[in-house]
N, C-alpha and C positions, 0 to 999 in steps of 0.2 A: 667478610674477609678477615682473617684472623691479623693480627697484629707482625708475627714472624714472616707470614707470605707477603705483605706491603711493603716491608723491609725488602724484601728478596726483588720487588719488580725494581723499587729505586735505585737500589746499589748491586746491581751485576759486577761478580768478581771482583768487588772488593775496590771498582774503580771510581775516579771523580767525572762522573759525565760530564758535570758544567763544564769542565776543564777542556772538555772534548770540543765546545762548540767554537766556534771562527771566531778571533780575533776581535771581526767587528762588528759582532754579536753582541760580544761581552763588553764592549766598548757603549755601544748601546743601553745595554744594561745599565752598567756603573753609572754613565748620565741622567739619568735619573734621581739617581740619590747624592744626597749631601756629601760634602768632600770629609768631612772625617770619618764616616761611613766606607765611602769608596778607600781613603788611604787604610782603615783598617781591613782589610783583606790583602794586602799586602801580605800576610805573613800566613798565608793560608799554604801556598808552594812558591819557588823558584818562577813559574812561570806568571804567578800575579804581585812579585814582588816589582815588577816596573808596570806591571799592564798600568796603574792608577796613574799614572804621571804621563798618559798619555791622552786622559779622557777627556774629551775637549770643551767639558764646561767645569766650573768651580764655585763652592757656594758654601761661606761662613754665614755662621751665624752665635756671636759671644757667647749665646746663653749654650750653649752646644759644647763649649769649653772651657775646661775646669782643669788645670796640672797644675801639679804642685813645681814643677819644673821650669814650665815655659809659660810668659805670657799670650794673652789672643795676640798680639801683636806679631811675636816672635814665631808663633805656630804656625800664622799666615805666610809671613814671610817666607818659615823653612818650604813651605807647599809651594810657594812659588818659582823660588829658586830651583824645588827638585822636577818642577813638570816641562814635561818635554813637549807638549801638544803643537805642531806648527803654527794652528790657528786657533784660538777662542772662542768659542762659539759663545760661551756665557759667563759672566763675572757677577754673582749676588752677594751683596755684603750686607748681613745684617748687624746694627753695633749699637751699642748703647756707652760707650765712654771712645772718645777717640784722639788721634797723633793727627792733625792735617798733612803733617809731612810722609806720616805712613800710607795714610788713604791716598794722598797725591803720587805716592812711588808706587802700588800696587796697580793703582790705575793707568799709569804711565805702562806700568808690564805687559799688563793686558791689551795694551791700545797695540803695543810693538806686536804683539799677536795676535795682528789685526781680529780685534773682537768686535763682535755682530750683536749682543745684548749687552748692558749694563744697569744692574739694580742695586739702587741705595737706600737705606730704611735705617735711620737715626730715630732709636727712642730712647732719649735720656730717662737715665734714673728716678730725673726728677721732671717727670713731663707737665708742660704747664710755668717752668720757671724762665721761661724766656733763651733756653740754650738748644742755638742751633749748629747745626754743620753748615759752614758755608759752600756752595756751590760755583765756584767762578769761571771767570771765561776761560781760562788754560785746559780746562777738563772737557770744551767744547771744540776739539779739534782732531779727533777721530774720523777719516774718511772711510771704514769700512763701518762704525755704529749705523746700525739699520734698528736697534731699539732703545730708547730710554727711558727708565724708571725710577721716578725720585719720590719717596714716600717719608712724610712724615716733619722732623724735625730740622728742612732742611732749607737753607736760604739761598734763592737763586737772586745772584749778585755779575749781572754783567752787564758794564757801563757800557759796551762798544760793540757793534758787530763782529758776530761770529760764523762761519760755515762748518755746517755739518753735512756735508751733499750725499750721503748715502742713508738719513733715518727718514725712517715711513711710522716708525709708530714713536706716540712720546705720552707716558704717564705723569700727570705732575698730583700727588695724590697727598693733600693736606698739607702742602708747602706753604712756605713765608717768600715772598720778592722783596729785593731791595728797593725797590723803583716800577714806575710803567714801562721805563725807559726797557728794565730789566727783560719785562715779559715782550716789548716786544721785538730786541735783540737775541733774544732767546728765538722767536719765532722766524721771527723771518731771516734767520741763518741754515733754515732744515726747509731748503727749497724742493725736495722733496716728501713733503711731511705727506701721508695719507689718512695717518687715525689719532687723534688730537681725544685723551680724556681727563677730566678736570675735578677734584673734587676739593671743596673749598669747605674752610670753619669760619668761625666769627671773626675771625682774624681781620682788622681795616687796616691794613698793607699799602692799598693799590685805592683810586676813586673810581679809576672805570678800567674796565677789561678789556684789553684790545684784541683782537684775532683778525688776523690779515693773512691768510694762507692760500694762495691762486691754487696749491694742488690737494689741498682738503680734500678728504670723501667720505672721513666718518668722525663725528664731535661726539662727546658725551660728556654735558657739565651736572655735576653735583653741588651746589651752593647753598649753606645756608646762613649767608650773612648778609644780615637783615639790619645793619648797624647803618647810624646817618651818613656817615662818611663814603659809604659806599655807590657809587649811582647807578652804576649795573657792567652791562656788555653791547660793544660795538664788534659785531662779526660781518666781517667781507670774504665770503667761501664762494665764489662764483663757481666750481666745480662740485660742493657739497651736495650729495647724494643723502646722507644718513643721519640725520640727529636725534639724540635721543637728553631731554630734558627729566631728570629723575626728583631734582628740586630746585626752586629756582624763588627767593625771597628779593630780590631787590627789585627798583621801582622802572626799572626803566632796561628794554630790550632792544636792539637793532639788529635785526637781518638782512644779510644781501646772499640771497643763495636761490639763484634762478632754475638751479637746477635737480635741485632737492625734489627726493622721491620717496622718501619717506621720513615720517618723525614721530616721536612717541613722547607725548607732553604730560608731565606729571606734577603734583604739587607745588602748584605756582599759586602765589600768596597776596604777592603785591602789586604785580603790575597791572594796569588799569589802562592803558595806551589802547586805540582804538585799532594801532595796526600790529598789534599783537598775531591774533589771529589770518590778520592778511598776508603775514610775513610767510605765512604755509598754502598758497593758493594753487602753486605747482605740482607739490606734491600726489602722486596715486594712492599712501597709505599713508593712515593718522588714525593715532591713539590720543585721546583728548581723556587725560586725570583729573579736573579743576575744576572750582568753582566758578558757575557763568556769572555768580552777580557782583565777579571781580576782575572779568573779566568785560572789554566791550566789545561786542559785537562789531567786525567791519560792515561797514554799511557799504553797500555794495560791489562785497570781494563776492567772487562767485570762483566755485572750485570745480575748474570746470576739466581736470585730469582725475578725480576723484573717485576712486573705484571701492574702497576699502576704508570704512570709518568701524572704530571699537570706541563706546563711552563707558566709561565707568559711571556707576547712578548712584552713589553714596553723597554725593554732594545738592545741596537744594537746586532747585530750580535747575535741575541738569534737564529736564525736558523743554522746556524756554530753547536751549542751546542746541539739543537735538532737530527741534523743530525747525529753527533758522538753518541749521547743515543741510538739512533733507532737500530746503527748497533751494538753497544755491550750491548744491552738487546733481547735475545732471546728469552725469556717466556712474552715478552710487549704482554698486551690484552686489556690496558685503553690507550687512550691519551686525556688529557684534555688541549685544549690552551687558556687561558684568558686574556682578553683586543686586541686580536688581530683585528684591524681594517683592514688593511692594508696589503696583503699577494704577496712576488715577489718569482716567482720559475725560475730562471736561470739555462738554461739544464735540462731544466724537459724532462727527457727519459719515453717520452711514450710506451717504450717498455719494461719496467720492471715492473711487476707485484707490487712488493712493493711499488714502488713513484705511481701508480692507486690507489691504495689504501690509499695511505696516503693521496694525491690529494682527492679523496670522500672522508672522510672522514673530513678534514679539511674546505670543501663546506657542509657538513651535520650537523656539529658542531658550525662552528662559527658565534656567533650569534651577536656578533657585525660587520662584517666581511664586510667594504663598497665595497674592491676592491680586486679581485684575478686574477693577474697574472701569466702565466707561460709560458716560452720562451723555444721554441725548437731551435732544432739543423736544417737545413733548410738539403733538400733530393733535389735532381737533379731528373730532370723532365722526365728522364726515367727511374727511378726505382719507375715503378705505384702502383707495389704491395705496397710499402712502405707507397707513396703520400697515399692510399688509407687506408690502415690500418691505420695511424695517425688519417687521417679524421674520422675515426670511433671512437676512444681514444677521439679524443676535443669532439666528438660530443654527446660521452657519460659523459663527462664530465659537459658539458653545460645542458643536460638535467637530472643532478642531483638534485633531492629538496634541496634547500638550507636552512639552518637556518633564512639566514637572507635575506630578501625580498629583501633590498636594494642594493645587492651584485649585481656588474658589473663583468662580466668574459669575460679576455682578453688575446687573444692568438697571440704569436709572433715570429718569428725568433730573437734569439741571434746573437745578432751583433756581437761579437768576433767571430765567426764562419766566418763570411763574410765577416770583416776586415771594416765595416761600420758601418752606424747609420741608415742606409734604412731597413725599420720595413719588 
C-alpha cells in the first residue's frame, strides 16, 4: 500500500475523526495518560480545550516538568483549580522535593472529590539521607478511598485511631513508620481492608509487625530485613484466603489464618520455628521456594485439604521436604517440580506402588530434567521372582515418554546396602 492511499483511508475529507468519537470515549482515553499529556491537547480545537479538565483521574510526576515560568508546585495547583471532574477517580503524585502544606491542600482537593485511589512516591534527591515525607493521621480520613499507595520515602506517623471505612486495597512499599503504635492504627482504621501488600528494606523502624485485619483476603509481604532489632510478624487474618511470601528474612513468623487457601512461599532465610510450616495446613495450594534444612518440619501437621503442591529444587535437600509433604498430604492430585535438572532417588523401592508413581511422573514432567537416577536395594540371585519383577519396574520406567529429550536414566545398586562403592 503506497504511502498516499494510507493517508486517504485515515483522514477522509480532510476531517478529525477522533474528534468524532463520544465524549466518553475520549474521556477514557485521556485517563490513561499522564496529566500534562492530557492538558496538552487542549489546544488541538475548541472542543478539547475543556474536554481535559473533565477527566477524572490526575497524575504528576516532577521529573515530567520543566518551565521556565511556573514551578511543579504552581503547575499542579493551576490543574487543580481548572479541573472540573465531579468525582476523582485517581490522584498519583510523583515528587522528589516537596511543600507539606502543598501536598496537604492537593490532597485535601481530591478527597472533596471524593477520590477512590491515592498514590504517593517521594524519592528524594538524595535517597538514603534519611529525608522523608511524612504521612499523618489528617490524610486518613477520606470515606470514599477504596485505594492507598504509599511508596518510597515516606513516614507513616499516626499516634491515634483512625477510619477509613471504604479501602480494600493499601500498598505500603519501602516505607518508614513512626511506631508499632503507627502500623497498627493505620491498620485497624480500614475495617474494610481486603488486599494488604508489604515490601520492606533494612530499615529497624518497628521490632515486630503487627497485622490484625478480621476482613483480610489477600497479603503479600516482601522483607528483607534481617537486622537484630527486628523479631518478625504477628498475623491474625481469620478470613485470609491468599498469601503470597516473596522474601522473608527475620527469625520469627506467627500465623492465624484458618482459612487460607492458598500461599506461595519463597526465600525464607531465617526462620527455624517448627510451626512454620504448620501455619499452611488448610490451605488446597502451595508453592514452597526454601531451603528444608532451615526450615523444621511440623511433626505431625498433616495437610489434609491439600490438592496442589509446586517445589522449586535449586535448594539442598529439597527432596527430604518433598518426601515428608507426599506422606502427610492425602488428597495430593498436582505435583509440580521446577528447575530440577538433576534428579538422585536412593532406595527407590520398586515395589511400592507410590514411589512408581511418583518416579513416572517426575520422568513425564521434568522438562528440564538432564539426569535421573535411582538406586535399588540389590536382591540375591536366587530369588528370580524378585530379580524379574524389578527388571520389569526399570524397564517400565525407561520406556516412559519423557519431558525432556535430553534425559539420561540410570539405574543402580546402593552401595550402603553392600557395604561398597561397586555400582
Amino acid at each position: 500500500m503506497e504511502q498516499g492511499e494510507s493517508l486517504r483511508i485515515r483522514v477522509v475529507m480532510g476531517k478529525d475523526r477522533i474528534s468524532e468519537l463520544p465524549d466518553g470515549l475520549l474521556l477514557k482515553i485521556l485517563s490513561s495518560l499522564p496529566t500534562n499529556i492530557v492538558v496538552a491537547t487542549s489546544v488541538l480545537s475548541k472542543q478539547w480545550r475543556s474536554l481535559w479538565k473533565l477527566v477524572p483521574n490526575l497524575e504528576f510526576d516532577s521529573d515530567d516538568y520543566e518551565s521556565e515560568h511556573y514551578t511543579f508546585s504552581e503547575i499542579v495547583c493551576k490543574s487543580f483549580f481548572s479541573h472540573k471532574a465531579p468525582v476523582l477517580e485517581s490522584f498519583r503524585l510523583k515528587f522528589v522535593n516537596f511543600n507539606p502544606v502543598d501536598i496537604g491542600l492537593w490532597v485535601g482537593i481530591a478527597f472533596s472529590r471524593h477520590l477512590r485511589e491515592l498514590v504517593l512516591d517521594f524519592y528524594p534527591a538524595e535517597l538514603g539521607r534519611g529525608v522523608t515525607f511524612t504521612f499523618p493521621s489528617t490524610l486518613c480520613t477520606c470515606n470514599t478511598l477504596e485505594t492507598l499507595k504509599l511508596v518510597l520515602c515516606i513516614l507513616v506517623d499516626i499516634p491515634s485511631p483512625v477510619l477509613m471505612k471504604s479501602l480494600r486495597t493499601l500498598h505500603l512499599e519501602f516505607v518508614r513508620y513512626k511506631d508499632e503504635s503507627s502500623v497498627r492504627n493505620l491498620l485497624s482504621g480500614c475495617p474494610g481492608l481486603e488486599e494488604l501488600r508489604l515490601y520492606r528494606g533494612d530499615d529497624s523502624d518497628i521490632k515486630v509487625f503487627t497485622i490484625e485485619v478480621p476482613s483480610l483476603q489477600r497479603l503479600t509481604i516482601h522483607d528483607n530485613n534481617d537486622g537484630p532489632e527486628f523479631w518478625g510478624y504477628v498475623i491474625n487474618a481469620p478470613f485470609l484466603k491468599y498469601l503470597l511470601i516473596e522474601e522473608l528474612r527475620c527469625p520469627e513468623f506467627c500465623l492465624n489464618a484458618p482459612e487460607l487457601v492458598e500461599a506461595n512461599i519463597a526465600e525464607v532465610t531465617s526462620i527455624t520455628i517448627e510451626k512454620f510450616l504448620g501455619s499452611f495446613t488448610s490451605v488446597s495450594r502451595l508453592l514452597l521456594n526454601l531451603s528444608p534444612l532451615k526450615i523444621t518440619y511440623p511433626t505431625g501437621s498433616m495437610f489434609y485439604q491439600l490438592v496442589s503442591l509446586e517445589m522449586y529444587t535449586r535448594e539442598a535437600e529439597w527432596w527430604n521436604l518433598l518426601t515428608l509433604m507426599l506422606e502427610n498430604s492425602p488428597k495430593l492430585q498436582v505435583l509440580k517440580l521446577t528447575d530440577l535438572e538433576t534428579f538422585v532417588w536412593r532406595r527407590f523401592d520398586w515395589g511400592r506402588e507410590e514411589e512408581k508413581e511418583i518416579a513416572t511422573y517426575i520422568l513425564k514432567n521434568g522438562r528440564r530434567l538432564k539426569k535421573a537416577t535411582f538406586s535399588t536395594n540389590p536382591i540375591e540371585s536366587e530369588e528370580r521372582n524378585k530379580l524379574k519383577e524389578r527388571r520389569k519396574v526399570l524397564n517400565g520406567l525407561d520406556g516412559v515418554v519423557r519431558a525432556s529429550n535430553s534425559c539420561q536414566l540410570v539405574f543402580k545398586f546402593d552401595p550402603s546396602y553392600l557395604g561398597s562403592d561397586s555400582p
